[in-house]
DSSP file (Angstrom, degrees, kcal/mol; ACC not computed):
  #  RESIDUE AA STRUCTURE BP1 BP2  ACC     N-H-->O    O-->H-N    N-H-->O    O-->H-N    TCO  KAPPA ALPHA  PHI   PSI    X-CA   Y-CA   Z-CA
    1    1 A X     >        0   0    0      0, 0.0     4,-3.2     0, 0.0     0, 0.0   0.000 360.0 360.0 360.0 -62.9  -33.4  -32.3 -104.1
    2    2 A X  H  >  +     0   0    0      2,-0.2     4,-1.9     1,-0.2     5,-0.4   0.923 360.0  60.3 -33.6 -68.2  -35.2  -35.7 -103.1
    3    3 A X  H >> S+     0   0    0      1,-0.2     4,-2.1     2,-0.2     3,-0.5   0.863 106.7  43.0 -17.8 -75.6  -32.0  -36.4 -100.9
    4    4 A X  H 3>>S+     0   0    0      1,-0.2     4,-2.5     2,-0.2     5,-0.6   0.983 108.7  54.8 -67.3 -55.4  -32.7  -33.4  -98.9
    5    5 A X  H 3X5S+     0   0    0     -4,-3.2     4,-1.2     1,-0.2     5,-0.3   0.975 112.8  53.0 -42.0 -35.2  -36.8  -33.8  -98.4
    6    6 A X  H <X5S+     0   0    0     -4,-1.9     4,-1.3    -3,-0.5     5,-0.3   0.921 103.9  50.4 -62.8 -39.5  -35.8  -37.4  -97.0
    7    7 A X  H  X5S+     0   0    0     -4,-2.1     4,-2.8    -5,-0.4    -1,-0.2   0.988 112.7  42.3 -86.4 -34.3  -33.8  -36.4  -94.8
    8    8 A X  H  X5S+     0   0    0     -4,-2.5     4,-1.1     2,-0.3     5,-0.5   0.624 116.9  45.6 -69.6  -9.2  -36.0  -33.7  -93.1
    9    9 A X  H  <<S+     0   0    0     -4,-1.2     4,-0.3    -5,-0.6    -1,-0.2   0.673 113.2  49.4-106.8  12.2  -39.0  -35.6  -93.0
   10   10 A X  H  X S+     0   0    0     -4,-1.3     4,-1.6    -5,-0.3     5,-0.3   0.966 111.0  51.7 -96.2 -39.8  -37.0  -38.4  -91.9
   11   11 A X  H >X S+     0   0    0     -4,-2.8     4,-2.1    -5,-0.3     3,-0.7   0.886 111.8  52.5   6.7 -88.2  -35.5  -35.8  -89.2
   12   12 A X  H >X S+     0   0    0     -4,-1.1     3,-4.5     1,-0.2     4,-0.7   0.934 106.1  44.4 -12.4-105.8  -38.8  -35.1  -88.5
   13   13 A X  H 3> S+     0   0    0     -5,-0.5     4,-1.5    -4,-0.3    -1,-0.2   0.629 110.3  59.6 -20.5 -49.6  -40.2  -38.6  -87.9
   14   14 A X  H << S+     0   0    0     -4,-1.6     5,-0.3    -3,-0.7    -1,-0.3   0.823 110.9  42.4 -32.7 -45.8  -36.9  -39.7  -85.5
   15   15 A X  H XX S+     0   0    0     -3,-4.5     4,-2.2    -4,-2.1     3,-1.1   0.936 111.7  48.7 -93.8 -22.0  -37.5  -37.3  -83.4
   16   16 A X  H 3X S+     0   0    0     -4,-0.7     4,-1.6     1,-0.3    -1,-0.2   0.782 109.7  51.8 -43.9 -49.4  -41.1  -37.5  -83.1
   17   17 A X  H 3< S+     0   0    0     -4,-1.5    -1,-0.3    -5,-0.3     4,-0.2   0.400 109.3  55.3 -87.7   2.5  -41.1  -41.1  -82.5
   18   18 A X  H X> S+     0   0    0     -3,-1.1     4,-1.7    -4,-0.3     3,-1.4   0.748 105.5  57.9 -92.8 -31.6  -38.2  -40.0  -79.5
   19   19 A X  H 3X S+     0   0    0     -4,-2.2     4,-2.6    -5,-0.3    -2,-0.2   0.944 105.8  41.7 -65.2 -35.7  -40.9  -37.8  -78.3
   20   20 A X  H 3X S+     0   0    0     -4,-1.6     4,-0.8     2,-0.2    -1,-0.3   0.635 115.7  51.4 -87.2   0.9  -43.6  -40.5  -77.7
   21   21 A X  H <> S+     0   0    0     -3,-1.4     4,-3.1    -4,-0.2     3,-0.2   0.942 107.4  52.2 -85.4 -43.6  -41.1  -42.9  -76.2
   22   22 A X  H  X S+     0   0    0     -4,-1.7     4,-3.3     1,-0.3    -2,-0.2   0.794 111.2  47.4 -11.2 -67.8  -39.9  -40.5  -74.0
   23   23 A X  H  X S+     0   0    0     -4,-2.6     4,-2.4    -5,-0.2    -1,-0.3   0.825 103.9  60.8 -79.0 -22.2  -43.3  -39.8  -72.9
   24   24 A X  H  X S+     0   0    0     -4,-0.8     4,-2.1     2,-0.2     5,-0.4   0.816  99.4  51.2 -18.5 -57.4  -44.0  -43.0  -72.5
   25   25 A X  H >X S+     0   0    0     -4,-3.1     4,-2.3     2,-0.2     3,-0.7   0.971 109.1  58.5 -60.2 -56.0  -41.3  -43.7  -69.9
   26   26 A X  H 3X S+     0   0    0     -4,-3.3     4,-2.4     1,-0.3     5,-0.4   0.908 104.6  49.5 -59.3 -52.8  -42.8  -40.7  -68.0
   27   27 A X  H 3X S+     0   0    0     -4,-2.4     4,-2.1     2,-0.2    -1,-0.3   0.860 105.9  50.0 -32.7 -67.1  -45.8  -42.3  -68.0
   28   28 A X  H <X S+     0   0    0     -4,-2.1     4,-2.2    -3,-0.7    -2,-0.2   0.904 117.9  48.3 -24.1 -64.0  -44.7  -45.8  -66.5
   29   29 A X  H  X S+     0   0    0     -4,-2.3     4,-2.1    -5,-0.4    -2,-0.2   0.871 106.3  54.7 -63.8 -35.0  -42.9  -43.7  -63.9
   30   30 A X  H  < S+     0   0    0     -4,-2.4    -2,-0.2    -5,-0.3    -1,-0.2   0.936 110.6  39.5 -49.7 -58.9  -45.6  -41.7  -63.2
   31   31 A X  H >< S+     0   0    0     -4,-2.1     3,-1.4    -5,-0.4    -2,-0.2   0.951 113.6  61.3 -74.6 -28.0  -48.2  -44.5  -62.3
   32   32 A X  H 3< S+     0   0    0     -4,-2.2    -1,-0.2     1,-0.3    -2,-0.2   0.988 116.8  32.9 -42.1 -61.4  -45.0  -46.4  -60.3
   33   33 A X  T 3< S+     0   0    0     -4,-2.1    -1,-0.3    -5,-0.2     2,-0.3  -0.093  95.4 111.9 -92.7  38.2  -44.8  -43.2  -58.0
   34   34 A X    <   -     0   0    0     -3,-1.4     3,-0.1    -4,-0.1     2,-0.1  -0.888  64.1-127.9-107.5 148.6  -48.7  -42.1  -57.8
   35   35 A X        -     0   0    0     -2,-0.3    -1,-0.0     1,-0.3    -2,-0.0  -0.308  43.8 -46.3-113.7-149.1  -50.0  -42.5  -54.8
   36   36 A X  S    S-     0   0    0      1,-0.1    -1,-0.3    -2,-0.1     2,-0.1   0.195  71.5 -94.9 -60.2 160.7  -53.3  -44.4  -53.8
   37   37 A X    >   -     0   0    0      1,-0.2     3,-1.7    -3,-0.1     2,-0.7  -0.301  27.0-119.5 -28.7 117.7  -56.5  -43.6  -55.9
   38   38 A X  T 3  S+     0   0    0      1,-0.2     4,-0.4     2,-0.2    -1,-0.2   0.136 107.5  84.1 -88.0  40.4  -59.0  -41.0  -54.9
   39   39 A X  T >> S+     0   0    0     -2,-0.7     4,-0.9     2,-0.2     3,-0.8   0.824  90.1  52.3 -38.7 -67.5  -61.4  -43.3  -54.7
   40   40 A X  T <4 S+     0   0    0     -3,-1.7    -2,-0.2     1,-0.2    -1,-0.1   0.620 109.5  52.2 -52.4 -19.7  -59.7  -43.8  -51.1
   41   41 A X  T >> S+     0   0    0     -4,-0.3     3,-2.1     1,-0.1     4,-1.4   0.783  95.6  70.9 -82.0 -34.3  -60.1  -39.7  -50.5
   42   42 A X  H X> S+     0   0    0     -3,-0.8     3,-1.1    -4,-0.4     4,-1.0   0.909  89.6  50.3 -65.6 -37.0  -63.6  -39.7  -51.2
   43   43 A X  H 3< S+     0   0    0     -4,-0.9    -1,-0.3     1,-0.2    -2,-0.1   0.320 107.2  64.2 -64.1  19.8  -65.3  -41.7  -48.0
   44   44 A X  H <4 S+     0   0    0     -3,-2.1    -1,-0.2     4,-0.0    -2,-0.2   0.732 111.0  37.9-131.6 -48.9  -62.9  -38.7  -46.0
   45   45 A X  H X< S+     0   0    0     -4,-1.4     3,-2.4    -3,-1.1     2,-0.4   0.538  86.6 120.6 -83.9   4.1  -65.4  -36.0  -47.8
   46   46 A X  T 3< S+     0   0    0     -4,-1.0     3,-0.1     1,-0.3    -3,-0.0  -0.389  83.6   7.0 -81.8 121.9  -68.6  -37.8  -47.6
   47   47 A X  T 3  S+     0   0    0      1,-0.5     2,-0.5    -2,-0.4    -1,-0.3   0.593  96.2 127.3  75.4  18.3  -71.3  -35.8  -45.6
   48   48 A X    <   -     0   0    0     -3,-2.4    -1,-0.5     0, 0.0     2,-0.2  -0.874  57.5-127.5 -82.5 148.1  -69.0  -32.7  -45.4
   49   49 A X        -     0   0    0     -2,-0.5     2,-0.7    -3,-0.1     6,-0.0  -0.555   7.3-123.5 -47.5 148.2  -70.7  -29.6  -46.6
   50   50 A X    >   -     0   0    0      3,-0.3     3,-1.1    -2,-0.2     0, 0.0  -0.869  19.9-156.6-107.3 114.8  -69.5  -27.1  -49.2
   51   51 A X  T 3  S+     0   0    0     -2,-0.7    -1,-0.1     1,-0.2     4,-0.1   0.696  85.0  62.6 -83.6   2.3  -69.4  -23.9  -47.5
   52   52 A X  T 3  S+     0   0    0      1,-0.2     2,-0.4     2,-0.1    -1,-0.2   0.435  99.0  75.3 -96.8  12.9  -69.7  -21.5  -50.7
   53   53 A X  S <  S-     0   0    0     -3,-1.1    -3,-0.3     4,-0.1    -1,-0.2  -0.948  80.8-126.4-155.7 119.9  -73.3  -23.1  -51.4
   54   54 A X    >   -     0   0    0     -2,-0.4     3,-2.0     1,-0.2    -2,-0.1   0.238  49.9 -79.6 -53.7 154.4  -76.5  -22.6  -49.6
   55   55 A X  T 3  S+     0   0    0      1,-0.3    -1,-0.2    -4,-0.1     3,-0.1  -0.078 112.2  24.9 -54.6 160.3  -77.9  -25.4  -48.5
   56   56 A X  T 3  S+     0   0    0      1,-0.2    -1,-0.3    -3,-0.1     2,-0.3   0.602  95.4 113.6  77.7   5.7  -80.0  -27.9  -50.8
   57   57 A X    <   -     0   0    0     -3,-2.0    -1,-0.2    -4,-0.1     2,-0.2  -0.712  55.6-148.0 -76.9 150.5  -78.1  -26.6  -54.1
   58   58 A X     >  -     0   0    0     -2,-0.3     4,-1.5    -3,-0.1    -1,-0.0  -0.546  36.2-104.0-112.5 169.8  -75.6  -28.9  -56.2
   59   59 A X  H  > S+     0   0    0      2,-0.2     4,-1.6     1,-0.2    -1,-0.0   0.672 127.1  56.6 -75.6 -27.2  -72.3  -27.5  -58.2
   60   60 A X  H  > S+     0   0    0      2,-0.2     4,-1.7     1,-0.2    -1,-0.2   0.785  92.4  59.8 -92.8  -4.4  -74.8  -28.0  -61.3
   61   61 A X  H  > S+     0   0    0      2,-0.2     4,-2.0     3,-0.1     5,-0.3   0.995 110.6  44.6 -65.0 -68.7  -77.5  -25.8  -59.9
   62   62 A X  H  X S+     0   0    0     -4,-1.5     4,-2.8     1,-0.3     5,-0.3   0.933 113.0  52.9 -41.6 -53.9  -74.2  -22.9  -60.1
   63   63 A X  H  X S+     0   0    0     -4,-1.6     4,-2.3     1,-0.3    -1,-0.3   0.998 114.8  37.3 -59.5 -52.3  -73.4  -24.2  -63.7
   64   64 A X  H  < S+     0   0    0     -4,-1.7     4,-0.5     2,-0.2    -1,-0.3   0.929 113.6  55.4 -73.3 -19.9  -77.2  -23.7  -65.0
   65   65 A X  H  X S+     0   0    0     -4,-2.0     4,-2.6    -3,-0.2     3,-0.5   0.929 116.0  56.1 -70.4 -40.9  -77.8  -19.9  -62.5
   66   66 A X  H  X S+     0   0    0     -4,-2.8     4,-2.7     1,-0.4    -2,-0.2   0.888 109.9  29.3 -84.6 -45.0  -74.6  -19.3  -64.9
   67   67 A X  H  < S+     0   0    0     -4,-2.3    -1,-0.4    -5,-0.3    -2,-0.2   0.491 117.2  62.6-100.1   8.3  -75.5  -19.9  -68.3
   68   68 A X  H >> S+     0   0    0     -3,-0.5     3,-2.5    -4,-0.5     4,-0.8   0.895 107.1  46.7 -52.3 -83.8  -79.1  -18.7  -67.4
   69   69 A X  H >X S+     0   0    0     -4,-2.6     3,-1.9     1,-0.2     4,-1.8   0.835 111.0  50.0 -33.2 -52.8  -77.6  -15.4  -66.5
   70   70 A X  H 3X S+     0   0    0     -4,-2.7     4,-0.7     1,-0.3    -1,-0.2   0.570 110.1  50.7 -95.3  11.8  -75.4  -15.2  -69.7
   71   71 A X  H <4 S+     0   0    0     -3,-2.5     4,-0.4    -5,-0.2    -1,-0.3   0.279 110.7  45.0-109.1   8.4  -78.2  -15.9  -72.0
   72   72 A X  H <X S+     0   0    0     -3,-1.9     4,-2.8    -4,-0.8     6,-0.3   0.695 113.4  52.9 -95.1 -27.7  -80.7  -13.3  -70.6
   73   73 A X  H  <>S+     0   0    0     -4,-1.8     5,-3.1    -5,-0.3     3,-0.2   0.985 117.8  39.1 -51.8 -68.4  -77.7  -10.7  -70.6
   74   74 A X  T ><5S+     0   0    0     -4,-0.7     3,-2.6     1,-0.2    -1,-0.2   0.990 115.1  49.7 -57.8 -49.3  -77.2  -11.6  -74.3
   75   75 A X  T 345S+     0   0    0     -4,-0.4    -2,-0.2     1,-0.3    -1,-0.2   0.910 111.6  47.5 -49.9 -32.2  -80.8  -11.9  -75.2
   76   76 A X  T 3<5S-     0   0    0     -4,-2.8    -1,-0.3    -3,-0.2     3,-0.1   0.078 114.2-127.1 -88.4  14.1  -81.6   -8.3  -73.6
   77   77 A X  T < 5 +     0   0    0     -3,-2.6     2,-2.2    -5,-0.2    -3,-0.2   0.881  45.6 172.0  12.1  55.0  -78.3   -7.3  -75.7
   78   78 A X      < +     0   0    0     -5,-3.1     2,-0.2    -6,-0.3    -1,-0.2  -0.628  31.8 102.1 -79.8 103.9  -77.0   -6.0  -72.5
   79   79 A X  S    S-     0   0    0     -2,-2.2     2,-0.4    -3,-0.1     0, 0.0  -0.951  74.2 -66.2-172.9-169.2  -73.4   -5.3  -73.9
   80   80 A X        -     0   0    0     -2,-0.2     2,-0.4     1,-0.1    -2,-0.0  -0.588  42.1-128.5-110.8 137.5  -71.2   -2.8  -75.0
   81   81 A X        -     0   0    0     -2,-0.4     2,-0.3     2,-0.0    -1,-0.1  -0.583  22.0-144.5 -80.9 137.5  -71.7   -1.0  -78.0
   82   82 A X        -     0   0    0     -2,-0.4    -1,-0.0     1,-0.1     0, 0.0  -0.851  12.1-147.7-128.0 119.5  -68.8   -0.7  -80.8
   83   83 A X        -     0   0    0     -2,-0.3    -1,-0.1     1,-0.1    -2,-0.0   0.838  18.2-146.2 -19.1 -84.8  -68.0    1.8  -82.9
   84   84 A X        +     0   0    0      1,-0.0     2,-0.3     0, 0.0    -1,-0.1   0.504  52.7 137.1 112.4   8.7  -66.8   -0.2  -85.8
   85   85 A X        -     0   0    0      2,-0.0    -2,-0.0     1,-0.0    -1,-0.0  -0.094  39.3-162.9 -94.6  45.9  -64.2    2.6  -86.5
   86   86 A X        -     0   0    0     -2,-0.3     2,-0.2     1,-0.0    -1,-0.0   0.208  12.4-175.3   9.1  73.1  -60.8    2.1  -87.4
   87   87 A X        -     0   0    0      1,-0.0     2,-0.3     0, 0.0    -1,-0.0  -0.823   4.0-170.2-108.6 149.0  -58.1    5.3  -87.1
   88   88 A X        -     0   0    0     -2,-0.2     2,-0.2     2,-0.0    -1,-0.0  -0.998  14.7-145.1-144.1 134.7  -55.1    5.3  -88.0
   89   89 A X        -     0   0    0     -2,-0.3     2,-0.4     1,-0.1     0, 0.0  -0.604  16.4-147.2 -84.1 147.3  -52.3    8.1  -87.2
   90   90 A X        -     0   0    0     -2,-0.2     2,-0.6     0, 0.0    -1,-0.1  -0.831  17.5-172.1-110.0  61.3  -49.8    8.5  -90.3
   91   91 A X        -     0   0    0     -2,-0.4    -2,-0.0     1,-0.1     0, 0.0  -0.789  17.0-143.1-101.9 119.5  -46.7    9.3  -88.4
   92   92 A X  S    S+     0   0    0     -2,-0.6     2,-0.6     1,-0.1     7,-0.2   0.511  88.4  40.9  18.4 -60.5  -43.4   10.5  -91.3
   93   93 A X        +     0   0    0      5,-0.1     2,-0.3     7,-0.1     5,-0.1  -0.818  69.3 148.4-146.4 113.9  -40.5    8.9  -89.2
   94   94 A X  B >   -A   97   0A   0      3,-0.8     3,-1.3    -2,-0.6     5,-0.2  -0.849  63.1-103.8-129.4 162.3  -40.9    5.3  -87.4
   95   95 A X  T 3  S+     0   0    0     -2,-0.3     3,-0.1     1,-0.3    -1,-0.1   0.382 120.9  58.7 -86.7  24.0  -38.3    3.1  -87.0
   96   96 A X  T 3  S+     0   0    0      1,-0.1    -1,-0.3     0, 0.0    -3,-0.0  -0.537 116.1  43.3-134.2  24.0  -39.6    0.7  -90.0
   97   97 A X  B <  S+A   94   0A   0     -3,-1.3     2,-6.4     2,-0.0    -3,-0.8  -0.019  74.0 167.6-160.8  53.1  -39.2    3.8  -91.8
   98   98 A X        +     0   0    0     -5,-0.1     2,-0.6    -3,-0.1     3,-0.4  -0.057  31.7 128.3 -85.9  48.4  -35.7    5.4  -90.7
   99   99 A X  S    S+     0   0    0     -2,-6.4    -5,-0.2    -7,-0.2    -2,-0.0  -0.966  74.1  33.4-110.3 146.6  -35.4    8.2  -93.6
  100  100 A X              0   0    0     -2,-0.6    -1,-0.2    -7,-0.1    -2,-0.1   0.527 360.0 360.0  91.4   8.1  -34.8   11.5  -91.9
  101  101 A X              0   0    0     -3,-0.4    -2,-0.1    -6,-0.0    -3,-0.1   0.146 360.0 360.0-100.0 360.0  -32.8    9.8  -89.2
């Protein structure tokens, strides 16, 4: 009985520890073949404009209009109102029930 728990959590444990070497290599290979830092992309964007956002707005301006909006919508308990009623059909002959078949 002992015999057999050992050997599955030692199963276990082999293969686990194949899993993080594994990924490991992929890692090491990964950073070999990545290419430069986008550190080097950023001066490429600098003084571009975002066309989906009026001028004189940030990406956090969007993030705060957003959760503004879905806390007056909840406070004003604009949403859909729920029944709360459970039916359930009784049908004789199901295939989890195959008498009469």
């Amino acid at each position: 009985m002992w015999a057999m728990t050992g050997i599955g959590f030692g199963t276990v444990f082999v293969i686990l520890l194949l899993l993080v070497l594994i990924l490991g290599i992929f890692n090491v290979v990964a950073k070999k073949k990545s290419p430069a830092p986008a550190a080097s992309v950023k001066p490429a964007l600098e003084g571009k404009k975002t066309p989906l956002l009026p001028e004189g707005t940030t990406e956090a301006d969007d993030d705060l209009a957003a959760v503004a909006t879905a806390l007056c919508l909840y406070f004003q308990e604009v949403h859909d109102e729920e029944a709360y009623v459970l039916t359930i059909h009784h049908h004789e002959h199901t295939a989890w029930h195959p008498e009469g078949y």
